[in-house]
C-alpha positions in Angstrom: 0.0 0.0 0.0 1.1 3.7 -0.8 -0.7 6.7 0.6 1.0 9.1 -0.8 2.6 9.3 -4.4 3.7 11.9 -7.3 1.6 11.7 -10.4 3.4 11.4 -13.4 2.0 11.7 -17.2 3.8 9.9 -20.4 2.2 10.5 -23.6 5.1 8.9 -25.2 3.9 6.7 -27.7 6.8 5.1 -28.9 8.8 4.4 -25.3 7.8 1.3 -23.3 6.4 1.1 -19.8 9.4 0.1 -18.3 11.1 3.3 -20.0 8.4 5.5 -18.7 8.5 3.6 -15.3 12.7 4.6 -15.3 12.2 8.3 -16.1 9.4 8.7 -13.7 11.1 7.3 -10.7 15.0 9.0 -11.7 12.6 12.6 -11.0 10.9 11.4 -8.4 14.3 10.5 -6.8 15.9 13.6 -7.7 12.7 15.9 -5.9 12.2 13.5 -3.0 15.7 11.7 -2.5 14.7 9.0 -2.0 14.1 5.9 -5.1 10.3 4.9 -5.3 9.6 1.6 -4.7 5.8 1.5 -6.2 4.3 2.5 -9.3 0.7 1.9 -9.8 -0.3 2.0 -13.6 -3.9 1.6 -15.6 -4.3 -2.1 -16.6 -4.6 -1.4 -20.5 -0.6 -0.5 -20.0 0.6 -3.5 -18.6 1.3 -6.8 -21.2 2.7 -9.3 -18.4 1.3 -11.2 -15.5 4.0 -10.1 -13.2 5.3 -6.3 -14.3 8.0 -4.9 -13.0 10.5 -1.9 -13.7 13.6 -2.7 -12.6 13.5 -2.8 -8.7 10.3 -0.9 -8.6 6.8 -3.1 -7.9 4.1 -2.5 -10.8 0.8 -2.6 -10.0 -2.7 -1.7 -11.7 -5.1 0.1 -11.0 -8.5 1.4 -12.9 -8.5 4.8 -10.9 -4.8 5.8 -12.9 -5.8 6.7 -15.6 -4.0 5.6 -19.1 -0.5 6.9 -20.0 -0.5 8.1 -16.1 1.9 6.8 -12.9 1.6 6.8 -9.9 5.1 6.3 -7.8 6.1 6.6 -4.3 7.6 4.4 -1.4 5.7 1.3 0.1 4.4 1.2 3.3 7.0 -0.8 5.3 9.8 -0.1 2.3 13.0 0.1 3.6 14.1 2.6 1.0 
């Protein structure tokens, strides 16, 4: 679970979720300082059974809507 997050909007059509994922999270880290360990995404963007973007969890979610993300820490993250 993640109450609170930084909303991030990709409209680029030719990059692949786990690019988008990547240069979402590398601004979130330099804002916050700290490396997000979440990223919920709309189901329509997700291909695999099991996504994830390098260390960071994927998860879906109808409430994000398409080409949007939704990163922050887990509760109980250690980051």
């Amino acid at each position: 679970m993640m109450r609170t997050g930084m909303l991030w909007y990709d409209g680029d059509t030719h990059a692949d979720l786990q690019t988008k994922v990547q240069r979402a999270a590398a601004y979130y880290q330099k804002k916050y300082g700290i490396m997000p360990t979440l990223c919920f995404v709309h189901p329509s963007m997700v291909a695999e059974e099991h996504p994830k973007a390098g260390t960071i969890e994927l998860r879906t979610s109808k409430q994000v809507l398409p080409n949007h993300l939704w990163l922050g820490v887990a509760e109980g993250s250690s980051s």
